[in-house]
N, C-alpha and C positions, 0 to 999 in steps of 0.2 A: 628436656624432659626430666633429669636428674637434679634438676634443680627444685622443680617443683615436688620432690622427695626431700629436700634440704630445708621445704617451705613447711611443709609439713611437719615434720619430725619439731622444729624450732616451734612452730606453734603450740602443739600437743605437748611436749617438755615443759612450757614457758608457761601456760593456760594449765597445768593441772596444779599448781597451787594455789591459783585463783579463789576456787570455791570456799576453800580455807578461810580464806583473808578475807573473803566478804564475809562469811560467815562468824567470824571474829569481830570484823569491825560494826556488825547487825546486833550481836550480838554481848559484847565483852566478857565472852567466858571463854576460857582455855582449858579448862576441867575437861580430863578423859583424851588432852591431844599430848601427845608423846612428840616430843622434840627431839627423838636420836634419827630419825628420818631427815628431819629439817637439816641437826649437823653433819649428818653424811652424805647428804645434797649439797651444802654446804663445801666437804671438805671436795666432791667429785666434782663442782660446778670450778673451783680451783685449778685444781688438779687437769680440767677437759681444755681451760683456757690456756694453762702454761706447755702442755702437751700439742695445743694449734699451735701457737707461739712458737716453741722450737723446732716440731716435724714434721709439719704440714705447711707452714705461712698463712698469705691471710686466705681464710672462709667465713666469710660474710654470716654467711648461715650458724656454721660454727661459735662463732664470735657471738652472735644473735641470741640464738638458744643458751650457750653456757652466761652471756652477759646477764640477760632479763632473766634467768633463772637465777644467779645467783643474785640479784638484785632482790629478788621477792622472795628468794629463804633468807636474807637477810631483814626485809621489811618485816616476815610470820615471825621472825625467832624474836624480834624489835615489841611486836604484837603481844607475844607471847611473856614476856619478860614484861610487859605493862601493865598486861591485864590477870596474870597470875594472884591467884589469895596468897597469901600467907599460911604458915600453918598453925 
């Protein structure tokens, strides 16, 4: 049963910056999106991996959510930095 709270939680974390990224890649504007979100996703998606790593061991889940999340504030921030104007 507590697993499938593991399943969730990884999904909902991992799947809410989705919208984003499609919506970037439909798009290519970045105008009005703020990337201090992104880096302290970023710096927590870090921080939640090395923190399994040393005090937990492995959780699948764990590992899942902080992996594919920091995978895809690295691809938004990648997004972001492309399709940015100049000023």
């Amino acid at each position: 049963m507590k697993e499938i709270f593991g399943i969730m939680m990884s999904l909902a974390f991992t799947l809410a910056f989705a919208p984003q990224i499609i919506k970037t890649l439909q798009t290519k504007d970045v105008s009005g999106v703020s990337t201090g979100v992104y880096w302290l996703s970023l710096l927590g998606y870090i921080a939640g991996i090395l923190h399994t790593y040393l005090c937990i061991g492995f959780d699948l889940w764990l590992y899942l959510n902080f992996g594919l999340g920091l995978l895809l504030t690295v691809w938004f921030l990648w997004l972001h930095r492309r399709y940015q104007r100049p000023f």
